[in-house]
C-alpha positions as CSV (number, residue, x, y, z in Angstrom):
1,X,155.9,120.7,91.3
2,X,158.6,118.2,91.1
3,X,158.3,117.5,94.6
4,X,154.1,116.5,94.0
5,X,155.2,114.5,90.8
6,X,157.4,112.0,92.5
7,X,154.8,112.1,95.9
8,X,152.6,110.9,93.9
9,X,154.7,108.3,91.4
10,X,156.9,107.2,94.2
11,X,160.5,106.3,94.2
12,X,161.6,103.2,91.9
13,X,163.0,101.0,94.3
14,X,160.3,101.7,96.6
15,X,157.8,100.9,93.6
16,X,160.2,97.9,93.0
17,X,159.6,96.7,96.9
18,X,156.6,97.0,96.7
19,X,156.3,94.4,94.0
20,X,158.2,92.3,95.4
21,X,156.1,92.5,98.9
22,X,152.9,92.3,97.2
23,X,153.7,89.3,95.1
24,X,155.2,87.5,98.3
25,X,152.1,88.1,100.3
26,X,149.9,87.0,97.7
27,X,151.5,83.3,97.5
28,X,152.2,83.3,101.4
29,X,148.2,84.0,101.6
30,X,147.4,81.5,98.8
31,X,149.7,78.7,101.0
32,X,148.1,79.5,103.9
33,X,144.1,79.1,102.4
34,X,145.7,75.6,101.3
35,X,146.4,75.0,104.4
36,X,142.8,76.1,106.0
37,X,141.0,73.3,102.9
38,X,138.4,74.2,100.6
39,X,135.9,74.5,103.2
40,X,136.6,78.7,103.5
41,X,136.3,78.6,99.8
42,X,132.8,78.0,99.6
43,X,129.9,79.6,101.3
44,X,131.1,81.4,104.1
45,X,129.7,82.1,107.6
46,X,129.9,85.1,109.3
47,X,133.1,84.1,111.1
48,X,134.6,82.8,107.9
49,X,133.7,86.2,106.6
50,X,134.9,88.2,109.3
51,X,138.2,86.3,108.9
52,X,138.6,87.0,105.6
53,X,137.8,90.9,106.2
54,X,140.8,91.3,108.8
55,X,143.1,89.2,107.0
56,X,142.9,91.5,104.2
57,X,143.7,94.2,106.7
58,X,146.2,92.7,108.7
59,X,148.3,91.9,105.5
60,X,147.7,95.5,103.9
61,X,150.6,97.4,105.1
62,X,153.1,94.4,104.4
63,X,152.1,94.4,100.9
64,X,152.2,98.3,100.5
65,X,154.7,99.3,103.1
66,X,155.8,102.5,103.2
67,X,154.4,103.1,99.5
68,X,151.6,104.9,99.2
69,X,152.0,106.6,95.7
70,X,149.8,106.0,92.9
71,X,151.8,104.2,91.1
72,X,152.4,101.9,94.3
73,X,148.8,101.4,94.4
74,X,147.8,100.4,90.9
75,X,150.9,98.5,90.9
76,X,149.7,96.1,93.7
77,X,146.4,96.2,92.2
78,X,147.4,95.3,88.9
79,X,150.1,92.4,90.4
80,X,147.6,91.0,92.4
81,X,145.4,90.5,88.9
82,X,148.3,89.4,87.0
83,X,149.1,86.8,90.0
84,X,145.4,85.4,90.3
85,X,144.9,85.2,86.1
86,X,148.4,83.5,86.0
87,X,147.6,80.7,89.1
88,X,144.3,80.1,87.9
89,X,145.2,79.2,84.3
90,X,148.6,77.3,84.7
91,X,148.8,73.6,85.5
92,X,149.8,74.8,89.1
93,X,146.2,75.6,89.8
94,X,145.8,71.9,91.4
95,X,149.0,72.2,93.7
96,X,147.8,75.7,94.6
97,X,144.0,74.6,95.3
98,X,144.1,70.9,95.8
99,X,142.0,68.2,94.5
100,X,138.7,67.6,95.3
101,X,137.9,65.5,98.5
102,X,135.4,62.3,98.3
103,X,133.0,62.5,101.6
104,X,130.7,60.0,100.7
105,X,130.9,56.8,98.4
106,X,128.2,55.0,98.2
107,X,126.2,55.6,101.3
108,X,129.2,55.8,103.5
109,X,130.8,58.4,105.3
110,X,134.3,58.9,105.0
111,X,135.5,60.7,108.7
112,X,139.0,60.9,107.7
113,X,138.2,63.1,104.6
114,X,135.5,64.8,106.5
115,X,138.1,65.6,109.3
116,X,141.0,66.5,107.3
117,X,138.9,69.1,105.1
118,X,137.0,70.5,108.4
119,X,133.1,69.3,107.5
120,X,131.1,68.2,110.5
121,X,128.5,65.8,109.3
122,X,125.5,68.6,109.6
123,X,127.1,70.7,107.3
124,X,127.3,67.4,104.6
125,X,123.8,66.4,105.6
126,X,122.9,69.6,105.3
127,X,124.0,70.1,101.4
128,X,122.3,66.2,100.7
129,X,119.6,68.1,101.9
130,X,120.3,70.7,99.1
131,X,120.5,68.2,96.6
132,X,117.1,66.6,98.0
133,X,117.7,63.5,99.5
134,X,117.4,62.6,103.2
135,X,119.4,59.9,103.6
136,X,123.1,58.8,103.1
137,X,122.3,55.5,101.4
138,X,120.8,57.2,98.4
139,X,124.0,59.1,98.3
140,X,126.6,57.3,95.3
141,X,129.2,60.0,95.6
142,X,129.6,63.4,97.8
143,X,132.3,65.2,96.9
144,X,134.1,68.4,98.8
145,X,134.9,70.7,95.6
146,X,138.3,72.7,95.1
147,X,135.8,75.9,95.7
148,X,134.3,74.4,98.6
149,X,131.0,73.3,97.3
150,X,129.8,69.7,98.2
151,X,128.7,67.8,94.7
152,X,126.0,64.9,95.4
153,X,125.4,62.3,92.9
154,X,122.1,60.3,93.9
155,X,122.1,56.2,93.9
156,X,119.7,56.7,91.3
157,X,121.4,59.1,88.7
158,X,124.1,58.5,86.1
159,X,125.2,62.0,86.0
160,X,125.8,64.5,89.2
161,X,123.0,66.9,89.7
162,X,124.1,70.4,89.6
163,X,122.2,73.3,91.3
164,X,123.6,76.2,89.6
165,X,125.1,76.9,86.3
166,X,128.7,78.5,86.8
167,X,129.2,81.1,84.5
168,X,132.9,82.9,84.8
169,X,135.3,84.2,82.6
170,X,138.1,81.6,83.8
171,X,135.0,78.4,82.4
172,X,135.7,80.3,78.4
């Protein structure tokens, strides 16, 4: 019965690596979606999708390891919780995510900004479409989001249009 007991609860140090793994992982993953830009962050395509699915996968067993006792598994579980509450309520949440990205100000394309963050200009004229205007000179402001949404502010409007009301536990 012992023998079940510790199966299933695994062996400290083991539990202790596996802390240690899954908490390393999780920031080496959160550098590296820096380093993609916001654009994966927001709606995703079937590739970005696909991409997302086998990372998850590929990073699986050097998070876990060797561990696969209960214990190992809630412990990652509740790690990569604690990590993700913690990030995305401490001032660090800007270095971690980066700062949104102006596109557009007004009327005027920005290609440096649209390079650096990986939009092509359909994809922007594409969500000025969204917003309902045609044309980049009623455009005041276009901004890339930190979640990967484009914000539009029309010529015309003091205060940006949203689409959608955000409601999330992290806005309380």
């Amino acid at each position: 019965m012992e023998a079940h007991l510790r199966e299933a609860l695994g062996d400290p140090l083991t539990v202790l690596f596996t802390a240690f793994r899954v908490a390393a992982v999780y920031l080496a993953l959160l550098f590296l979606l820096r380093l993609s830009g916001k654009k994966l962050l927001g709606q995703m395509s079937p590739v970005d999708l696909l991409t997302l699915l086998l990372l998850s996968n590929v990073v699986q067993n050097a998070m876990i390891g060797p561990d696969n006792s209960l214990v190992g598994g809630l412990l990652g579980a509740a790690l990569l919780l604690l990590l993700d509450r913690l990030i995305s309520r401490s001032p660090l949440r800007r270095k971690a995510l980066g700062e949104p990205t102006l596109l557009v100000h007004e009327g005027k394309v920005i290609p440096e900004h649209l390079a650096r963050e990986g939009v092509d200009l359909e994809e922007l004229m594409a969500a000025l479409r969204e917003h309902g205007l045609m044309d980049l000179k009623d455009v005041l402001a276009a901004v890339l989001e930190v979640d990967g949404t484009i914000s539009v502010i029309p010529r015309d409007h003091v205060a940006p249009k949203r689409l959608r009301k955000v409601r999330s536990s992290r806005n309380r």
